[in-house]
C-alpha positions in Angstrom: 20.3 -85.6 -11.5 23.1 -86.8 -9.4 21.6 -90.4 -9.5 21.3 -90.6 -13.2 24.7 -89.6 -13.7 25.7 -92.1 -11.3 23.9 -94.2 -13.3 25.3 -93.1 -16.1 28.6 -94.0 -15.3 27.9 -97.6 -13.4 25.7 -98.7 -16.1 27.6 -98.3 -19.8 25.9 -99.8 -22.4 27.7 -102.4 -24.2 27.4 -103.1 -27.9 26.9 -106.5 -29.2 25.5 -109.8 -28.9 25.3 -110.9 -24.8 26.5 -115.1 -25.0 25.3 -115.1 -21.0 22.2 -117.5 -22.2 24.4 -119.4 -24.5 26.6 -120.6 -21.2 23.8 -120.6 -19.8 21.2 -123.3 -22.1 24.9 -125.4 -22.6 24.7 -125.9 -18.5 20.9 -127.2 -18.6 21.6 -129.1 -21.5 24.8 -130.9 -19.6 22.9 -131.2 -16.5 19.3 -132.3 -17.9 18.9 -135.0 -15.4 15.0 -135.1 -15.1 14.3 -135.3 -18.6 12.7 -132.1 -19.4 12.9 -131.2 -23.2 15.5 -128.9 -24.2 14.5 -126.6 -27.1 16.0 -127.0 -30.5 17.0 -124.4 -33.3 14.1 -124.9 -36.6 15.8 -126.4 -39.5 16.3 -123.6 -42.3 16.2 -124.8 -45.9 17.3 -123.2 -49.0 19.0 -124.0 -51.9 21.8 -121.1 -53.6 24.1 -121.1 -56.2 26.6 -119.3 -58.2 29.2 -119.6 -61.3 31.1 -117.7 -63.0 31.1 -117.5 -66.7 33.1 -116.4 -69.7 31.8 -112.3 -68.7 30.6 -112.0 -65.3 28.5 -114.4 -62.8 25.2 -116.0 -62.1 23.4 -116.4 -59.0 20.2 -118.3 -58.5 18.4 -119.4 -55.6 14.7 -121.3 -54.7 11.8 -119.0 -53.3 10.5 -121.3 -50.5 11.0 -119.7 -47.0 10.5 -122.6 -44.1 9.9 -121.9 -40.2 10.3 -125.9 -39.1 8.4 -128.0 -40.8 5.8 -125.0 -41.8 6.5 -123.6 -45.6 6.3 -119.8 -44.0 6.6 -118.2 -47.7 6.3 -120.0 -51.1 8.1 -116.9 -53.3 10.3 -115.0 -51.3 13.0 -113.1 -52.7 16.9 -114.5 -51.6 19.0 -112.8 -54.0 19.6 -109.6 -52.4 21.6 -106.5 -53.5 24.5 -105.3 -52.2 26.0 -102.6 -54.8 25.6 -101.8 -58.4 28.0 -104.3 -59.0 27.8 -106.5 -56.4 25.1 -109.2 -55.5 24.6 -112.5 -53.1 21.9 -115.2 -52.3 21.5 -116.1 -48.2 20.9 -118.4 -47.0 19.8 -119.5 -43.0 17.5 -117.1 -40.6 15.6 -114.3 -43.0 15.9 -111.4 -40.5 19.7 -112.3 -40.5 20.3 -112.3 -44.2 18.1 -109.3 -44.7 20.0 -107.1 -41.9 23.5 -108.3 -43.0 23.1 -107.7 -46.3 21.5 -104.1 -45.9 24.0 -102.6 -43.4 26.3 -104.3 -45.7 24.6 -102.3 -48.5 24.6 -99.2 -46.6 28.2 -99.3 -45.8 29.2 -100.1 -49.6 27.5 -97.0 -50.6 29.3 -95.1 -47.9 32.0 -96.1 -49.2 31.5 -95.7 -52.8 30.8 -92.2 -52.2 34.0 -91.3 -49.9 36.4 -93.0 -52.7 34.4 -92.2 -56.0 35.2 -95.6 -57.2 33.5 -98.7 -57.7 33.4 -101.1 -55.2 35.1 -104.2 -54.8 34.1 -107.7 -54.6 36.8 -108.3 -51.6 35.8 -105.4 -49.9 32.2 -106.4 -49.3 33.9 -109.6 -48.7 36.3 -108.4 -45.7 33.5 -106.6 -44.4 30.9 -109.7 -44.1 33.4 -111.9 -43.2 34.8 -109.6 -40.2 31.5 -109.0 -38.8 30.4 -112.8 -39.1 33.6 -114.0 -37.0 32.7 -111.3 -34.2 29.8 -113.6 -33.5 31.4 -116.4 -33.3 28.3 -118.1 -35.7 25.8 -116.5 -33.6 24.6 -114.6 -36.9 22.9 -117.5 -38.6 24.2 -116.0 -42.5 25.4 -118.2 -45.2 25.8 -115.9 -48.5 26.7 -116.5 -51.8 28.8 -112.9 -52.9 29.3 -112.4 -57.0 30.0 -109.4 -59.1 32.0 -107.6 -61.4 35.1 -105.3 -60.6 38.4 -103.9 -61.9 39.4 -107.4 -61.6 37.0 -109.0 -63.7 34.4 -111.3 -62.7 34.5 -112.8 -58.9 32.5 -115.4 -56.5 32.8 -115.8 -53.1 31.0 -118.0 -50.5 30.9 -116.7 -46.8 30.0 -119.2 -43.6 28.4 -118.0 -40.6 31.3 -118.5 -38.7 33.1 -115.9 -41.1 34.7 -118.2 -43.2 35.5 -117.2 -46.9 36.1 -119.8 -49.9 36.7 -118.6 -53.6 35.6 -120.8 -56.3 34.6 -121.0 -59.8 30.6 -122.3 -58.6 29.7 -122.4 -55.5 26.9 -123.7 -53.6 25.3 -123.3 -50.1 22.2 -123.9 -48.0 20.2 -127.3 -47.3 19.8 -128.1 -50.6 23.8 -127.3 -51.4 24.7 -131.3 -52.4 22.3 -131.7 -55.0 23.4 -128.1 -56.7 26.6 -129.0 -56.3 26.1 -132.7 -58.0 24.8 -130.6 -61.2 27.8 -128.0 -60.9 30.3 -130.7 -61.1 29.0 -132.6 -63.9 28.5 -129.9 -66.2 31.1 -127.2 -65.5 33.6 -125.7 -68.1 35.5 -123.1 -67.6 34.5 -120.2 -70.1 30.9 -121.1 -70.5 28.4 -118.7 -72.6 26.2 -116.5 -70.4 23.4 -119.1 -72.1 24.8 -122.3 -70.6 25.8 -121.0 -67.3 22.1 -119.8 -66.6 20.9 -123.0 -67.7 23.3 -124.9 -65.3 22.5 -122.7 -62.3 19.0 -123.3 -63.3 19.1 -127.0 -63.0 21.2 -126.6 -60.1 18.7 -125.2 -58.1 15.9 -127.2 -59.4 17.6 -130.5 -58.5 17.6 -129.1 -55.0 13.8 -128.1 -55.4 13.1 -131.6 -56.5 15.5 -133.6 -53.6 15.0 -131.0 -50.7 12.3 -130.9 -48.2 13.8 -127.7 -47.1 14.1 -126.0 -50.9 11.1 -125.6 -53.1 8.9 -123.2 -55.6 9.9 -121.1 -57.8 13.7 -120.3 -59.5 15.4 -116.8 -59.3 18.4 -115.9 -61.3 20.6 -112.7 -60.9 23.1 -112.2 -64.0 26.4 -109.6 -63.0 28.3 -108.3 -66.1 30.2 -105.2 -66.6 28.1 -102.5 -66.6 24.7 -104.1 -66.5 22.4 -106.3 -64.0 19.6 -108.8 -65.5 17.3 -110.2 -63.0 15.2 -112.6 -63.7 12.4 -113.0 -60.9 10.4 -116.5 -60.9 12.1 -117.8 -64.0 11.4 -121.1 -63.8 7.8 -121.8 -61.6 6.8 -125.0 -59.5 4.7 -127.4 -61.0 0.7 -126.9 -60.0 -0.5 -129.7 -57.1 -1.8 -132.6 -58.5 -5.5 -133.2 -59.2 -7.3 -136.4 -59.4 -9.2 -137.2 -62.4 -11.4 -139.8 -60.3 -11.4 -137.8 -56.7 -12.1 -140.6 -53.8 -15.5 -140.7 -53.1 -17.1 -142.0 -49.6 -20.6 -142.7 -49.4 -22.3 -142.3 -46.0 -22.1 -144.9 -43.4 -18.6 -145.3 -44.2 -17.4 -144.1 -40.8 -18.7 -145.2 -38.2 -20.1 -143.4 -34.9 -21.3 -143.8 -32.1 -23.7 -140.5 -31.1 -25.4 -137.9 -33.3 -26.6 -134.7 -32.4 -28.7 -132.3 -34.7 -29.1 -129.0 -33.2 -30.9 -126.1 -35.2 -29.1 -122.6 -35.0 -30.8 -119.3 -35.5 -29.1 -116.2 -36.1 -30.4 -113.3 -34.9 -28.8 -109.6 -34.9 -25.4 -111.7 -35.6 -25.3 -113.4 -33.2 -25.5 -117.4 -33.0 -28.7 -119.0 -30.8 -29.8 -122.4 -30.7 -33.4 -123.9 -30.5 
């Protein structure tokens, strides 16, 4: 008993991220003098989007979820909620998006049921942003925040360093220059819920088409007051091209040098050769 609460005492658990390796892989990578190969982050890829319209907002984002040069999943969801009112696309490490945005979540509701109002855009805003600058950009989280509040429509972009930019579209992720080529060209202020959907749409399927990173399918998350439309897989990837004529090589065409035939016999499952 009397070392356990000695231990107690010595040995407080901290909260937090611990930045000991990060000194720590910046000192091998400064003094790498024998060559050995330092390991890398993976590339991330997405492609997200958002504008605001004449009532409320759009977000859309691609489906294809990389791990390197690997497409881990070709339909994942990156549009993610955060309140009734209030919705984002990530973009950067999956398990970061998904935790940040659902203790972000959690914490809206709290306080949507302390003040019996609706949330805010900024609040969920001040509330990302300060938890993203506490890690210094160690929380690999690029989000795309839209909704509808007391103060009409809103759109925010948040960097994983914590930084916050408001603008009439935004765009984020691998695939963020060719969105934001398509934003620019065919913006107007008060657009038709009709034409900003089809905007965002060929935003992100100019980053499908340009971006190793981006690919699949198209998402697209409408915000207006008082009502949500989601619209899952709205626009799908094209199928993978079949040959009419498929190549054809007749046998001799590769050359070798041995051949061995052996004759297998399977008996009570298991494999025996003759």
């Amino acid at each position: 008993a009397g070392f356990l609460a000695m231990a107690s005492v010595t040995d407080i658990p901290t909260g937090g991220f611990c930045f000991d390796l990060c000194k720590r892989n910046a000192w091998l990578e400064a003094n790498n003098s024998n060559g050995a190969i330092i390991k890398k982050a993976k590339k991330t890829g997405t492609t997200i989007a958002g504008i605001v319209f004449k009532d409320g907002i759009v977000l859309g984002a691609d489906t294809r979820a990389t791990e390197g040069p690997i497409v881990a999943d070709k339909n994942c969801n990156k549009i993610h909620y955060l309140a009734p009112n209030i919705f984002c696309g990530g973009a950067g490490t999956s398990a970061d998006c998904e935790n940040v945005t659902e203790m972000i979540s959690s914490q809206l509701t709290l306080h949507r049921l302390n003040t019996g109002r609706e949330c805010r855009v900024a609040t969920a805003i001040t509330m990302i942003s300060q938890y993203l600058f506490r890690y210094q950009g160690y929380i690999s989280t690029a989000l795309i925040v839209g909704g509808m509040d007391c103060t009409g429509p809103s759109l925010f972009s948040v960097h994983p360093h914590g930084s916050v930019d408001q603008l009439p579209f935004q765009t984020m992720g691998s695939g963020s220059l060719c969105a934001m080529a398509v934003f620019e060209n065919g913006y107007q202020d008060n657009l038709e819920q009709d034409n900003a959907v089809a905007l965002v749409r060929a935003a992100i399927t100019s980053g499908i088409e340009n971006d190793l990173g981006s690919g699949s399918n198209v998402d697209i998350t409408v915000v207006k007051a008082g009502s949500v439309e989601r619209f899952r897989n709205i626009d799908k990837s094209l199928p993978k091209y079949k040959s009419k004529k498929p190549l054809t090589y007749p046998a001799g065409t590769t050359k070798f040098f041995d051949e061995i035939v052996s004759k297998i016999e399977i008996v009570e499952g298991e494999a025996m050769e003759q």
